[in-house]
GUZA-656279 format. One record per residue (C-alpha): residue in one letter; x, y, z. Coordinates in steps of 0.25 Angstrom, whole numbers, padded with zeros to 4 digits, always signed. Example, Ala and Ser with C-alpha at 12.3 -4.5 7.8 and 13.67 -1.06 7.14 Angstrom:
2
A+0049-0018+0031S+0055-0004+0029
% end
This chain:
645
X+0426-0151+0189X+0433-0142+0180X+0425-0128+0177X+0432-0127+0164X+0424-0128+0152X+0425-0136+0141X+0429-0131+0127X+0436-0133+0114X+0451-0128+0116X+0454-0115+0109X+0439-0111+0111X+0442-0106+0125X+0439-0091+0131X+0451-0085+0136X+0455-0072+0144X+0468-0073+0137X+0464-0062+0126X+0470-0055+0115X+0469-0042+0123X+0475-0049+0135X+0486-0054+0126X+0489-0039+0120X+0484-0029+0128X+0495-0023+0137X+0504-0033+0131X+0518-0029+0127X+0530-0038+0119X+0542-0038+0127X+0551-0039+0114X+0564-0049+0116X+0568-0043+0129X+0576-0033+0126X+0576-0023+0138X+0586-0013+0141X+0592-0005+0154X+0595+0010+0156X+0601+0011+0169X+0588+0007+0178X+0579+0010+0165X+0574-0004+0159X+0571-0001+0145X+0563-0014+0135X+0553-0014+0124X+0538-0017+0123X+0531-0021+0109X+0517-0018+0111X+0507-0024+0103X+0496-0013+0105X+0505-0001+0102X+0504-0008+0086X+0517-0017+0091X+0525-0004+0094X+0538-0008+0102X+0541+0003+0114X+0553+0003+0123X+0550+0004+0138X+0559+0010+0150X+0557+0005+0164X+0563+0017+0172X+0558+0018+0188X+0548+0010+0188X+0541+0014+0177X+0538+0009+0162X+0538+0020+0150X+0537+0019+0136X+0550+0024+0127X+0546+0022+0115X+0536+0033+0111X+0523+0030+0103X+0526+0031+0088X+0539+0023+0092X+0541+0008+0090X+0555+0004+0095X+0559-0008+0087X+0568-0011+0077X+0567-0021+0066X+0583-0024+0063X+0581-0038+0060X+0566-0037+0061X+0564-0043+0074X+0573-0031+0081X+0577-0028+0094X+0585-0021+0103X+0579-0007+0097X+0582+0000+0106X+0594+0005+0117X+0594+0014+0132X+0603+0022+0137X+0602+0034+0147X+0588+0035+0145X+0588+0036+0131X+0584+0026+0121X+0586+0022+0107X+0577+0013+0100X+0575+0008+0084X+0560+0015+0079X+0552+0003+0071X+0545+0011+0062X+0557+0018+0057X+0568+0009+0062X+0576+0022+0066X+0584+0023+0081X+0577+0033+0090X+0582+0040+0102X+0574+0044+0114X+0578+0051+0125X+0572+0046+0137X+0559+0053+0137X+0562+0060+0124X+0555+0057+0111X+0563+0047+0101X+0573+0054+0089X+0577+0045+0077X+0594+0043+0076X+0594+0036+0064X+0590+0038+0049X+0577+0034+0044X+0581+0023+0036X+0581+0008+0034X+0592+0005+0046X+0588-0002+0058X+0593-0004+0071X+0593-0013+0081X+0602-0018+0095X+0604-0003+0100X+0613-0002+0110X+0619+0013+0116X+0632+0016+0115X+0632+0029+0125X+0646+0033+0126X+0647+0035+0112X+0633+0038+0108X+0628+0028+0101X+0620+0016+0098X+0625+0003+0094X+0613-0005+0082X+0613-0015+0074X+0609-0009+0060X+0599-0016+0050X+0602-0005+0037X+0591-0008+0026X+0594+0004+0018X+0609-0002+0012X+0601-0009-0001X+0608-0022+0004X+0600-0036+0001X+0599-0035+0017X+0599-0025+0027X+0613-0023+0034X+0615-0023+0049X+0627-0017+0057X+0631-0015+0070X+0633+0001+0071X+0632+0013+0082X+0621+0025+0080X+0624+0038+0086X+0615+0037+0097X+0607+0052+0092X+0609+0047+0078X+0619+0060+0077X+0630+0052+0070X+0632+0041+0060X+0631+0028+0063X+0642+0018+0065X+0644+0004+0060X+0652-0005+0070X+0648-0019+0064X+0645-0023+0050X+0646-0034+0039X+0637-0045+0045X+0624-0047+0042X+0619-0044+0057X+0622-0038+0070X+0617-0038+0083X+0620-0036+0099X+0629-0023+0101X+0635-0024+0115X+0643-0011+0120X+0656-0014+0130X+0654-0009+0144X+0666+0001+0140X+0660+0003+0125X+0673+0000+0119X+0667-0014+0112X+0652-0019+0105X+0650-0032+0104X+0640-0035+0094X+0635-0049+0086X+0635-0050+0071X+0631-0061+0064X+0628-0065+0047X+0619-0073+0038X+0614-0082+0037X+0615-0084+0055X+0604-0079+0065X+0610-0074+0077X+0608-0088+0083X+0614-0095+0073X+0628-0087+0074X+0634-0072+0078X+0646-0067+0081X+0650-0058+0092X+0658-0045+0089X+0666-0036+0099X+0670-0022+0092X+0678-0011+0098X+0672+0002+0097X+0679+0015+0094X+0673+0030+0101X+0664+0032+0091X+0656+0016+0091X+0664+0012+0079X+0671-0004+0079X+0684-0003+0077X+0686-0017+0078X+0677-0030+0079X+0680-0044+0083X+0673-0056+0084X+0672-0061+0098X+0662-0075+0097X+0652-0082+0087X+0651-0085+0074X+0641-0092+0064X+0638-0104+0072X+0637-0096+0085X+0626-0087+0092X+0631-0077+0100X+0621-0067+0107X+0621-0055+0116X+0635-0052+0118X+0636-0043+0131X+0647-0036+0138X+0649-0040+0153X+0651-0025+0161X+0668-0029+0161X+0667-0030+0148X+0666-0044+0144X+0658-0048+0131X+0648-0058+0134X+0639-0066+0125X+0628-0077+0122X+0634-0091+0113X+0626-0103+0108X+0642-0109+0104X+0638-0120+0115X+0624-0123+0109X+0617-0112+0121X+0617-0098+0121X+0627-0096+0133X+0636-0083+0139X+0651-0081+0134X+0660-0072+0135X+0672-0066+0127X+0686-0068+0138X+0696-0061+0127X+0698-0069+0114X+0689-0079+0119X+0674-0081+0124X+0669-0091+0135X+0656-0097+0141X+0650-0089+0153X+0639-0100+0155X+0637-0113+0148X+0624-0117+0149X+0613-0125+0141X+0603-0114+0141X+0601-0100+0130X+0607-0088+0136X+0605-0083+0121X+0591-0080+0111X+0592-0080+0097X+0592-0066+0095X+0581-0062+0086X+0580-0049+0090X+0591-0037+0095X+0594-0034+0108X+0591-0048+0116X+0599-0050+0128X+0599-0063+0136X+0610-0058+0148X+0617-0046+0154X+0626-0041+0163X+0623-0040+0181X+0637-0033+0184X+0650-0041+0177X+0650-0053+0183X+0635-0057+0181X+0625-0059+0169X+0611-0060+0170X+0606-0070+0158X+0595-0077+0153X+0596-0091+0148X+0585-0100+0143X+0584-0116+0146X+0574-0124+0149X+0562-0118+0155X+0563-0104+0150X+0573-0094+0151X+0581-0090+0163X+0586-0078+0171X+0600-0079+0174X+0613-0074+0182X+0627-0079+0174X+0640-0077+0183X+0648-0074+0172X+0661-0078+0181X+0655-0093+0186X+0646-0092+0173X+0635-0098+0183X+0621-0095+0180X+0612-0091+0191X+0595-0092+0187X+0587-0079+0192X+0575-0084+0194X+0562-0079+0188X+0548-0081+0184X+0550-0081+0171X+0553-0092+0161X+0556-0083+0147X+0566-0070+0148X+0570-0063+0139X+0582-0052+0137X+0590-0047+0150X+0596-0035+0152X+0604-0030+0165X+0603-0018+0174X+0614-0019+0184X+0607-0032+0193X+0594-0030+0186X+0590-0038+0172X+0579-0037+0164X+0571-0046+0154X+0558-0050+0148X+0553-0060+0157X+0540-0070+0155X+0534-0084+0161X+0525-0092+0156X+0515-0085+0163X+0519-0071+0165X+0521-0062+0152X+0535-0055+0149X+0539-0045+0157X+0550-0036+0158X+0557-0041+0171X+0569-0034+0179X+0577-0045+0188X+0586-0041+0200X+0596-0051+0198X+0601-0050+0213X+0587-0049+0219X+0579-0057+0208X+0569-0045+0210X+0561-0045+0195X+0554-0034+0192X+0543-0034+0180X+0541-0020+0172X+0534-0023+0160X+0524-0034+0157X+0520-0039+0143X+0508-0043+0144X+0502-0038+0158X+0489-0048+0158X+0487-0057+0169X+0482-0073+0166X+0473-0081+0175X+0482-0093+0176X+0469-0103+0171X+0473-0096+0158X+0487-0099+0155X+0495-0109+0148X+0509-0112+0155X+0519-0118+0145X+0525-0130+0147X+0539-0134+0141X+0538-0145+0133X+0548-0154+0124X+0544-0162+0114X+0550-0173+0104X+0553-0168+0088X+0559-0173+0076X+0572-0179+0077X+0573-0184+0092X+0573-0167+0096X+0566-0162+0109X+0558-0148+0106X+0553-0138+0115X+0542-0129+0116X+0530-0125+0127X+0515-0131+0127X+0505-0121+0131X+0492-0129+0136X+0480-0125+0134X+0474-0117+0146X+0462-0111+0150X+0454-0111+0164X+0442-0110+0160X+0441-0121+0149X+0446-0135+0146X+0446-0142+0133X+0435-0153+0130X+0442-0167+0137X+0444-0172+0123X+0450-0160+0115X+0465-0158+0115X+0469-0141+0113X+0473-0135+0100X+0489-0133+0100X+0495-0121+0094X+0510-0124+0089X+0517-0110+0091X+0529-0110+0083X+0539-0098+0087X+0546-0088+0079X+0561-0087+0076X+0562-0099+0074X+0575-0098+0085X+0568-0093+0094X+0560-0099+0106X+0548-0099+0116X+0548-0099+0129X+0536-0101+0141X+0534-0087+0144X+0520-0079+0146X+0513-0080+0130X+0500-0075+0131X+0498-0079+0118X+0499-0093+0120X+0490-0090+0133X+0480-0085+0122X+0478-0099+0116X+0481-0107+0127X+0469-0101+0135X+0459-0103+0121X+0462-0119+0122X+0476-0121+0114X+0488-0127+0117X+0502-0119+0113X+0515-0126+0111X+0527-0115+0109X+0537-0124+0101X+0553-0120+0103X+0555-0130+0090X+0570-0134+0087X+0577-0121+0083X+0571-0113+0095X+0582-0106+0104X+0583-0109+0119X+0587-0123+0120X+0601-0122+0113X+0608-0122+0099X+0606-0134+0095X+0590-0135+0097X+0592-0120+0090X+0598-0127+0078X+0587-0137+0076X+0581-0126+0067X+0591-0126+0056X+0589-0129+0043X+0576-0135+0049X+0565-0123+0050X+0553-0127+0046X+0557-0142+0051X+0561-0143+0066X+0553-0131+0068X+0540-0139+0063X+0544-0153+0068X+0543-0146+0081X+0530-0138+0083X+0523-0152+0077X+0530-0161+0087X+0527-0150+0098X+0514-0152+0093X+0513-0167+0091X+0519-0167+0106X+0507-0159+0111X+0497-0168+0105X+0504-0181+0109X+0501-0176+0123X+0488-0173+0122X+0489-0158+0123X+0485-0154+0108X+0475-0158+0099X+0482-0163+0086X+0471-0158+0076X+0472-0144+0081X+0488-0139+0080X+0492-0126+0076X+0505-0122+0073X+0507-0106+0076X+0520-0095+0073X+0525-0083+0070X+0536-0080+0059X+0547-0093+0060X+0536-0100+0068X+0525-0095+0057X+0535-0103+0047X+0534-0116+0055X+0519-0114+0057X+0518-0115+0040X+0529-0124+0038X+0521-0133+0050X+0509-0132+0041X+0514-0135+0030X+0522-0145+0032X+0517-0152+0044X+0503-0159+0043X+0502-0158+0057X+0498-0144+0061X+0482-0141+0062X+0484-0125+0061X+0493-0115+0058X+0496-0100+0060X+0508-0092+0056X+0511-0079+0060X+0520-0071+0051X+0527-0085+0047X+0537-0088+0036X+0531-0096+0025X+0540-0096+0016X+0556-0097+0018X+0560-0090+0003X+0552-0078+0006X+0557-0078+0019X+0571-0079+0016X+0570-0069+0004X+0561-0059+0012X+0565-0057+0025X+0573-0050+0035X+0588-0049+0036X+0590-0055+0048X+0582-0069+0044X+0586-0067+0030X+0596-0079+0032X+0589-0085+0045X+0585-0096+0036X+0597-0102+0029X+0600-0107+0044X+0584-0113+0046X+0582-0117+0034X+0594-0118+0023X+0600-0107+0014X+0591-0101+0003X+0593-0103-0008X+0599-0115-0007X+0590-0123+0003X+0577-0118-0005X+0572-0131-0004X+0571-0132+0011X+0565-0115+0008X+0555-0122+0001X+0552-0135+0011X+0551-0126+0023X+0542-0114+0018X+0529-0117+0021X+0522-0108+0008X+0527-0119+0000X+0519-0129+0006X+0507-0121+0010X+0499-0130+0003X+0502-0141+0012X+0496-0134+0022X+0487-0142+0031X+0479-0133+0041X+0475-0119+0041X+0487-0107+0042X+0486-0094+0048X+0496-0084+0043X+0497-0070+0052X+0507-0060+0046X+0513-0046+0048X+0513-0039+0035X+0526-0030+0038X+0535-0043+0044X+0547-0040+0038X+0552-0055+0043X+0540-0062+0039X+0534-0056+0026X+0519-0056+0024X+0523-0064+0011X+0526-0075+0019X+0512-0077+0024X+0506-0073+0012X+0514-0084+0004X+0508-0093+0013X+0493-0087+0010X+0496-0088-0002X+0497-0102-0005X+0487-0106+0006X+0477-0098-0003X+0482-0104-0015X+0481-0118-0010X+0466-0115-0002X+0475-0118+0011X+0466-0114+0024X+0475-0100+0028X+0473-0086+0035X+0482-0074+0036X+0483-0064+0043X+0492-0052+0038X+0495-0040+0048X+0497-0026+0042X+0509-0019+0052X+0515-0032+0058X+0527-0035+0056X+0534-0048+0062X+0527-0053+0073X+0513-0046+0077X+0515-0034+0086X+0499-0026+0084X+0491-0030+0094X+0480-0030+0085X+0489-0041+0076X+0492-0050+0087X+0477-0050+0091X+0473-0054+0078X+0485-0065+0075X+0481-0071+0088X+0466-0073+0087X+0468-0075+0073X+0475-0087+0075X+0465-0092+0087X+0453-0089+0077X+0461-0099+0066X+0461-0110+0073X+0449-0109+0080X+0444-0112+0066X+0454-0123+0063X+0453-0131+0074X+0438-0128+0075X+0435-0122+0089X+0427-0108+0094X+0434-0095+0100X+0431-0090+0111X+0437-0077+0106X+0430-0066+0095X+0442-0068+0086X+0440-0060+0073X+0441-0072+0062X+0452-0075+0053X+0448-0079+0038X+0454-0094+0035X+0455-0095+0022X+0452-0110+0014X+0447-0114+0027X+0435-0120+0031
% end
């Protein structure tokens, strides 16, 4: 006899609290870690400090805060950022978010600004210590262009002279990489209307005493190929990451010409969303320590760069992100699907793995946690889709025998970008109140080659859509889901398939859209640089294809929504304006539509205030407990539904 007891899924006490999820907990970032000597050096967004980002050094032993309180090291070239800050000698250099200025600090000394404090932003530092400087990407908003103008230049590490410009003329810049005898930068450039996965190109410059190019060639890519993290070998070869043979795989550059260093069916490459991402480095001049994702997850690898054999280190660990080399040792975010990402040191000889810092340091009675399983499932045109089904899980209750659990639809961001199987404790949040999760990686998600990549194109807001409902459909046709109670769930580009699912879908029970585009011309008209032309590839050109702007925006269809909406929305997201949910509001008040929004003063793109996160989460529990009709165990403070009931 089961000691369980019986109750409706989603009505189910859980250990698995806000407070758990948030107290003590830290974001990781993209991975971005870097090495001073034995020093390890990596940033920590923390949610309880108001979201304030703080870099970390690892020196004996021992943990210690860089960034001083009153601080906040990110940059927002590009909005999303990265690689805001650089190490050398003890001394670090980092991009200040509140004024977007570059501070130096001394180890131990207090932080000094080294450039103007104005509108220019930097991002991708990287020091140049013989000649005292620090290579950047530049984002200047002060030129009264149409658009901010990026360029690749050196700072004077103290700010004491004028800055340099080594690259200009494109539209963006990314990825400075220093020869080992300082001579040559290697760099990435690429123009409207391409993302850096669609097409880059690779640049080598020969720099003169002072960090000036006084030459630039071309070495690889071009509009139809990806190149990503170009990488000097310690003899001085340039490496980097193509998808010319539909994967991201490891080239080099032999004289005139390049070649393959390891063919393989797998992604040693990321779309790279944000600055300073790093997918493989350097163990002497002969080795490469890599990661490469395939099926089941990603991997930690050891690339002979003569034999190009490729030797697995085996971990733990299923998702990994961002590597960086000290001698024999590496470095990278590391996380399971049941242990929460960590930064994790690797001796590649010895296989000895070290953990200095924990996200999330609570500790989950196994009888509480859902374990993902892959899954693949049919959609439209003959296509296999991928994503991971998160079953409902809980030891102390089980669903009455003829109920079926809710399902959640979670939509993810980007849209190329990817989920994997690691630690979400989250998910484990709903899991353990009685709901079922399905992660979807629809057609246009990275990780399983260009092609699947590819599927996106001129289709968002279709393949997209056709995907999490065949997810969905593929759940239910199981048995696993109960068709009447469907929600569909996202943040910013999966926010935009949530609405465009409601919309335009009579499938879906529920809906919840976190800071998601609602409509494609205000998008396109009033958001960032670097996504200004993201859409001419996703969706069509605009103007010309305003008829497909039209078709896919789900504001204009707002009226055919079928089910309840709730909107969650950052009121300074500079990627996602506030108008873009409030359009949406707009109409579903017009039209009596059953609605609720909530609007977040101080947030920007993507929630980082613990006290936000709290309230989007709960709020969205609290919604569907009163759409598909079932008691919290949880005091959740309620949320007001408009036209409802």
């Amino acid at each position: 006899m089961s000691d369980r007891r019986v109750a409706p899924f989603g009505s189910w006490a859980s250990p698995i609290t806000i407070e758990l999820l948030l107290n003590g907990t830290v974001s990781l970032g993209r991975g971005m870690s870097r090495w001073d000597g034995n020093d390890l050096y990596w940033t920590e967004l923390r949610p309880t400090e108001a979201g304030r980002q703080v870099v970390v050094r690892r020196s004996d032993g021992a943990n210690t805060d860089v960034t001083p309180a009153g601080f906040n090291a990110r940059t927002r070239v590009h909005e999303y950022g990265g690689g805001e800050f650089a190490v050398s000698g003890g001394t670090v250099w980092f991009a200040n978010f509140d004024d977007q200025r570059i501070y130096i600090q001394e180890r131990d000394g207090a932080p000094g600004a080294i450039t103007p404090a104005v509108d220019v932003r930097h991002a991708d530092l990287l020091v140049d210590a013989k000649r005292l400087r620090i290579f950047a990407v530049r984002e200047d908003h002060t030129t009264g262009a149409s658009e901010a103008v990026n360029t690749l230049v050196a700072l004077d590490w103290k700010g004491d002279r004028p800055a340099i410009t080594v690259a200009g003329g494109n539209d963006f810049y990314s990825s400075p990489k220093l020869s080992p005898d300082g001579k040559r930068l290697a760099w990435l450039t690429w123009k409207h209307p391409n993302m850096p996965w669609d097409g880059t190109e690779l640049w080598v410059g020969e720099l003169d005493a002072d960090g000036n190019a006084i030459s630039a060639r071309r070495v690889a890519g071009g509009p139809e190929e990806s190149i990503f993290q170009p990488e000097w070998s310690p003899d001085g070869e340039l490496y980097f990451i193509s998808d010319r043979n539909d994967w991201w795989n490891i080239y080099r550059v032999r004289g005139e010409f390049d070649e393959p260093v390891c063919r393989r069916e797998a992604e040693f490459g990321v779309p790279q969303w944000a600055f300073g991402m790093t997918r493989y480095g350097f163990a002497g001049s002969g080795e490469i320590v890599c990661l490469y994702s395939e099926a089941g997850g990603t991997k930690l690898g050891l690339l002979d760069t003569a034999t190009g054999k490729l030797k697995q280190i085996q971990l733990l660990y299923s998702d990994l992100r961002g590597v960086v080399v000290n001698d024999r040792r590496v470095a990278t975010v590391a996380a399971s699907p049941t242990l929460s990402e960590r930064v994790l040191v690797v001796d590649v000889d010895s296989g000895a793995q070290e953990v200095v810092k924990v996200s999330n340091p609570a500790h989950l009675d196994p009888g509480y946690f859902s374990v993902p399983q892959a899954i693949e499932f049919p959609t439209e045109d003959g296509v296999t889709a991928h994503a991971f089904y998160y079953p409902p899980k809980n030891k102390d209750y089980e669903g009455p025998p003829e109920e079926q659990p809710p399902l959640v639809v979670h939509s993810h961001g980007g849209p190329t970008s990817a989920v994997g199987s690691s630690f979400d404790l989250e998910f484990q949040y709903w899991t353990s109140r009685g709901f079922g999760i399905v992660d979807v990686n629809y057609g246009g998600s990275s990780g399983y080659g260009r092609a699947y990549r590819r599927r996106l194109n001129g289709n968002w807001g279709v393949v997209d859509v056709d995907d999490c409902v065949n997810a969905a459909r593929y759940l239910v046709g199981r048995g696993l889901a109960d068709r009447k109670r469907v929600a569909i769930t996202g943040g910013s580009a999966g926010g935009f398939t949530t609405l465009v699912a409601l919309t335009k879908r009579n499938f879906f029970n529920a809906g919840a859209s976190h800071f998601g585009i609602g409509d494609l011309v205000t998008f396109v008209k009033d958001t960032h640089k670097f996504e200004s032309r993201y859409l001419d590839t996703l969706v069509g050109p605009y103007p010309e294809r305003a008829d497909l702007y039209h078709e896919r925006s789900a504001v204009n269809f707002a009226d055919d929504l079928n089910c309840p909406v709730i909107l969650f929305q950052g009121l300074e997201d500079k990627v996602v304006p506030p108008s873009q949910a409030e359009e949406f509001v707009a109409v579903c008040e017009r039209k009596k539509l059953p609605y609720a929004y909530l609007p977040f003063e101080g947030e920007q793109h993507g929630f980082r205030q613990a006290k936000n996160i709290r309230r989007s989460i709960e709020g969205e529990l609290y919604f569907y407990s009163q759409i598909f009709d079932f008691a919290i165990a949880d005091e959740i403070e309620p949320v007001d539904i408009q036209n409802f009931g």
